[in-house]
C-alpha positions in Angstrom: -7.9 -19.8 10.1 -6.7 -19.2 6.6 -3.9 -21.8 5.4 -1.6 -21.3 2.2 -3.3 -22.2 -0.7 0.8 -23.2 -2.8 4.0 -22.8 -0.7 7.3 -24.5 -1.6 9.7 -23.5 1.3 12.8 -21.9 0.1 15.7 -20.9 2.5 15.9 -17.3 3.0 18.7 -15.2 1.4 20.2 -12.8 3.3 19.9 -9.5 1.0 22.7 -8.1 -0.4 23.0 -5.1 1.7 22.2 -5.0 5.5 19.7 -3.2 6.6 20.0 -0.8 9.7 19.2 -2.1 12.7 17.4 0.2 15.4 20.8 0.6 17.4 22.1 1.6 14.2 20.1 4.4 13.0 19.6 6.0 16.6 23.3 5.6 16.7 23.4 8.6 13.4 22.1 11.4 12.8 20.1 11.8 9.9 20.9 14.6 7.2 18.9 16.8 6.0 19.0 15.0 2.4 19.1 11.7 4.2 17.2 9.2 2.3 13.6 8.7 5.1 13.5 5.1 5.1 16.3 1.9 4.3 16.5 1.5 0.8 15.4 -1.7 -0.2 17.4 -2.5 -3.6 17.8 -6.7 -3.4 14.1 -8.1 -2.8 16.1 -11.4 -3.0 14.8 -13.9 -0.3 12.8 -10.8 1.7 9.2 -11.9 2.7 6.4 -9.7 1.7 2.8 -9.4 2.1 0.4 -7.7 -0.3 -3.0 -7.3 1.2 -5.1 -6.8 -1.4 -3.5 -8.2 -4.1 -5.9 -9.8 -6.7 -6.1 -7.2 -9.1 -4.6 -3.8 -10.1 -2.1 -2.4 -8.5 -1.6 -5.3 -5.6 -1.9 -8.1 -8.3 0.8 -6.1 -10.6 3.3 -5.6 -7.2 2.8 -9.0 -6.4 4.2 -10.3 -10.2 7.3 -7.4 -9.8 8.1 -8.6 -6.8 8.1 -11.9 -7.6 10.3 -11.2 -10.6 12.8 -9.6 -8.0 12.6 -13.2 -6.3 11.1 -11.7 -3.0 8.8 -14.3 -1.2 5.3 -13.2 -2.2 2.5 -13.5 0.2 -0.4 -12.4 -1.2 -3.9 -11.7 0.3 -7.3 -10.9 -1.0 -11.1 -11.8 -0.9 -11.0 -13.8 -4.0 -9.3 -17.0 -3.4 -9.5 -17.9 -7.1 -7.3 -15.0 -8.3 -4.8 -15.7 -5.6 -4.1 -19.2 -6.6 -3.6 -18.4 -10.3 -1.3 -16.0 -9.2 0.4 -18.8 -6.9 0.2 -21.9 -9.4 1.6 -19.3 -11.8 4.9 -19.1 -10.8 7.1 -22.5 -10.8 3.7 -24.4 -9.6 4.2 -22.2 -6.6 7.9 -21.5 -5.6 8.2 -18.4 -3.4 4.4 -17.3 -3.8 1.6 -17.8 -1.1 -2.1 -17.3 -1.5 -3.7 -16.3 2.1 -7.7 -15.9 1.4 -8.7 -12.7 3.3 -11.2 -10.2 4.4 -9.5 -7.1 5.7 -13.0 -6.5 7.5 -12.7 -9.3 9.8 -10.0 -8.0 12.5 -9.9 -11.8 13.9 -9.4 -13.2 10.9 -6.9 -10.4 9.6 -4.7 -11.4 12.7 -4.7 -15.3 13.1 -3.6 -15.3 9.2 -0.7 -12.7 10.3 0.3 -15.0 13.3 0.4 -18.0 10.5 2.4 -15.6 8.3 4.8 -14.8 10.9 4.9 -18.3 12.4 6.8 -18.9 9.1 9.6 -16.3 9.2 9.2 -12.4 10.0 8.0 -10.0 7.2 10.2 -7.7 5.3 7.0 -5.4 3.9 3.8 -5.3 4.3 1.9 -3.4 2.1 -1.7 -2.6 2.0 -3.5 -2.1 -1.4 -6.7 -3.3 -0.7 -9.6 0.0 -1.9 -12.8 -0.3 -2.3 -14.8 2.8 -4.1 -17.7 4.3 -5.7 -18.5 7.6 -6.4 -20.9 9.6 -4.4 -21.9 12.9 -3.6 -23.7 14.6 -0.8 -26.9 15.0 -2.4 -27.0 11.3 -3.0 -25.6 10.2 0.3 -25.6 6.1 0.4 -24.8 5.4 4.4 -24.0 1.9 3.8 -21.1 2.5 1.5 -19.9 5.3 3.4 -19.1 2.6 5.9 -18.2 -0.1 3.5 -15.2 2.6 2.3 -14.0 3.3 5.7 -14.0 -0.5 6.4 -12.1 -1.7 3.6 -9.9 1.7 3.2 -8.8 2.5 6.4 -10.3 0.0 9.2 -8.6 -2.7 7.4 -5.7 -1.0 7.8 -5.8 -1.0 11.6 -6.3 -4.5 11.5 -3.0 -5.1 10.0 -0.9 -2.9 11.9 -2.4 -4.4 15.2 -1.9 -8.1 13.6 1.8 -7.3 12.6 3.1 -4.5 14.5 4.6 -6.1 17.7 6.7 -8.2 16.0 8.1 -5.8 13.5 8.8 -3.4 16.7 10.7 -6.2 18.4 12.1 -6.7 15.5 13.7 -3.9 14.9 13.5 -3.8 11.1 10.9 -4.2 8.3 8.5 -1.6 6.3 5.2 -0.7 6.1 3.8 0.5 3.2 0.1 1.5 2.5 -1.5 3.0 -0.9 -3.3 6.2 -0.3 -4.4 8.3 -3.4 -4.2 11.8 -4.4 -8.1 12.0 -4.1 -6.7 12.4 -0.1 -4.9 15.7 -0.5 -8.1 17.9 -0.6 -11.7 17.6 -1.5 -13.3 16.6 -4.9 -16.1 15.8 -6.3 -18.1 12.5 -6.5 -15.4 11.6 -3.5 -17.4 12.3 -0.6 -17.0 8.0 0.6 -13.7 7.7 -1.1 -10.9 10.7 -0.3 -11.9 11.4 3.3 -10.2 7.5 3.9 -7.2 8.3 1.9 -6.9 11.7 3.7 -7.0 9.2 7.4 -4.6 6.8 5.5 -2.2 9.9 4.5 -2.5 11.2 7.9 -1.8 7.7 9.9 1.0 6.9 7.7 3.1 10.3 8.9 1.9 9.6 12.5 3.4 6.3 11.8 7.1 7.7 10.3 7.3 9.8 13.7 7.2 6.4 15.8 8.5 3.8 14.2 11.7 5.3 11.9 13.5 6.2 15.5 12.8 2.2 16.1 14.6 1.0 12.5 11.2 0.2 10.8 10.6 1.8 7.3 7.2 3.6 6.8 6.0 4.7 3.3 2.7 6.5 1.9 1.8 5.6 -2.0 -0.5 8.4 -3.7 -1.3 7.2 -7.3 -2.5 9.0 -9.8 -5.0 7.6 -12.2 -4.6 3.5 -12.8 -5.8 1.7 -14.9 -7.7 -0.9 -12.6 -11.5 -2.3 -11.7 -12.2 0.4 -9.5 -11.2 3.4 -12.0 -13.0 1.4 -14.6 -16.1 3.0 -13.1 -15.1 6.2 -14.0 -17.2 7.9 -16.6 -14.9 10.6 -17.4 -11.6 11.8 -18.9 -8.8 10.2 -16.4 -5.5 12.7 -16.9 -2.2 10.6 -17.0 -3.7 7.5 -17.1 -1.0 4.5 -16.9 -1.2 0.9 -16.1 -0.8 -1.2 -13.0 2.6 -2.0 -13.9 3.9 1.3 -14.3 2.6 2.2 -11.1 4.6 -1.1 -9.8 7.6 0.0 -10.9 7.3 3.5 -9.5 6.7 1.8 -6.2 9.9 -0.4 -6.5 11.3 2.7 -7.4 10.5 4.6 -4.3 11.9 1.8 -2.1 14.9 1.7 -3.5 15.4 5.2 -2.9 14.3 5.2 0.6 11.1 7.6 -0.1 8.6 7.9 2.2 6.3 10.1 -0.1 5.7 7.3 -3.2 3.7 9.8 -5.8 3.2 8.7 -9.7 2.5 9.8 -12.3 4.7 13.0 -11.4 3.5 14.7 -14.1 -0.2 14.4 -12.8 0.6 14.2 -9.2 2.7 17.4 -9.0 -0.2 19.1 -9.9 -2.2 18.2 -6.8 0.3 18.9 -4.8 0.2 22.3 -5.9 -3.5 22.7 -5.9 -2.8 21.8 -1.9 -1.5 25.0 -1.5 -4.1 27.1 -2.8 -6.2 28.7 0.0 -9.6 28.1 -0.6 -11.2 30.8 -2.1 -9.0 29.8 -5.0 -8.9 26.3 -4.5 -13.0 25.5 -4.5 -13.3 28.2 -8.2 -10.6 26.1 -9.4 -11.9 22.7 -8.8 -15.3 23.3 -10.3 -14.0 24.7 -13.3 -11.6 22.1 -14.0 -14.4 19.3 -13.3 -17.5 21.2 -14.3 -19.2 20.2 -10.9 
């Protein structure tokens, strides 16, 4: 079983506004313009986990989060990167490094029934990606599996791990990073965008069960980061911005209660268009655009 690399226990603050309980919200009707999810505003003494938070856009998360003085859990492969991210902060205080391979579905849930042995989770977000390009004329099985694995697998390994005790619960949100490279096909993403298409997909089947139960669900589709996988990339990336930018837009989208987390809008906007396109406009438009 993993154990906690730095923990100094901290009693947990209540946050400054209460969130809705499931009586609550099944009690009211939503609007229309109703915000989809509780806005989460005061990260004071909340508990969070970041799977997949060693680098990028996890690692950047983990530090604004932090800064917010949420209780950071933070879990990843590499057990080196976690504890500099623990010993980091105050030799420790409110951060905890959980050595973790998503892959390993027993693993994945006796370090959630450690984490929740502790105190129950106020989000749990999922950030670990692997990826490589490929196409179909250079199919690599393998890593076709290693994607789906570590994309969306891992994914299901969570939500079984933590699930049960959010439901009974009654409150908490799940958040898991998708990517744009999900809305429709491209090229050189034959491994990568048909698991952030499933993750895209599972996170709306997930809004339709579990808001009606006072849990919050959220779906993040970045744009370009700068990070180690998009490092690979040898071309032009449009709207490139950093991993904290893309941390802030995320804290951004949970304080308004979004359930659609999109950034850079500038760059994202566009796909969402190129969604509607049927596809005898839509495949003419791609190629020229990439050349492929």
């Amino acid at each position: 079983m993993s154990t906690p690399r730095q923990f100094v226990a901290e009693p947990a603050a209540e946050p400054a506004t209460a969130r809705p309980t499931a009586a609550d919200r099944g009690a009211t009707k939503r609007g229309f313009w109703s915000p989809f999810n509780p806005r989460i505003t005061d990260w004071r003494g909340l508990r969070v986990w970041l799977i997949g938070a060693s680098s990028g856009i996890g690692a950047a998360t983990a530090q604004a989060l932090h800064a917010r003085g949420a209780q950071v859990l933070v879990s990843a492969r590499s057990a080196s990167s976690l504890a500099s991210f623990v010993s980091g902060h105050a030799g420790g205080a409110g951060a905890q490094a959980w050595p973790l391979d998503v892959t390993d579905a027993q693993a994945v849930k006796t370090t959630a029934q450690a984490i929740l042995a502790q105190g129950p989770l106020d989000l749990v977000l999922y950030c670990a990606g692997h990826y490589h390009e490929m196409r179909a004329t250079e199919i690599d099985l393998p890593d076709l599996k290693q994607h789906l694995a570590v994309n969306y697998t891992g994914v299901l390994h969570v939500l079984d791990a933590v699930l049960p005790a959010m439901t009974a619960r009654g409150a908490g949100h799940l958040s898991v990073i998708s990517s744009v490279a999900g809305f429709r096909g491209l090229p050189k993403s034959l491994a990568y965008g048909p698991t952030k298409a499933a993750l895209t997909n599972l996170a709306e089947n997930l809004y339709l069960d579990l808001e009606p139960l006072g849990l919050g669900v959220s779906v993040v589709h970045p744009g370009f980061v700068q990070t180690p996988l998009t490092a690979q990339n040898n071309f032009t990336m449009p709207a490139l911005i950093t991993p904290e930018q893309a941390a802030q837009a995320m804290l951004a989208g949970w304080a308004s209660g979004t359930f659609d987390i999109h950034y850079p809008k500038r760059f994202t906007r566009v796909m969402k268009l190129l969604r509607l396109l049927p596809y005898r406009a839509y495949f003419p438009a791609v190629r020229r655009a990439t050349g492929l």
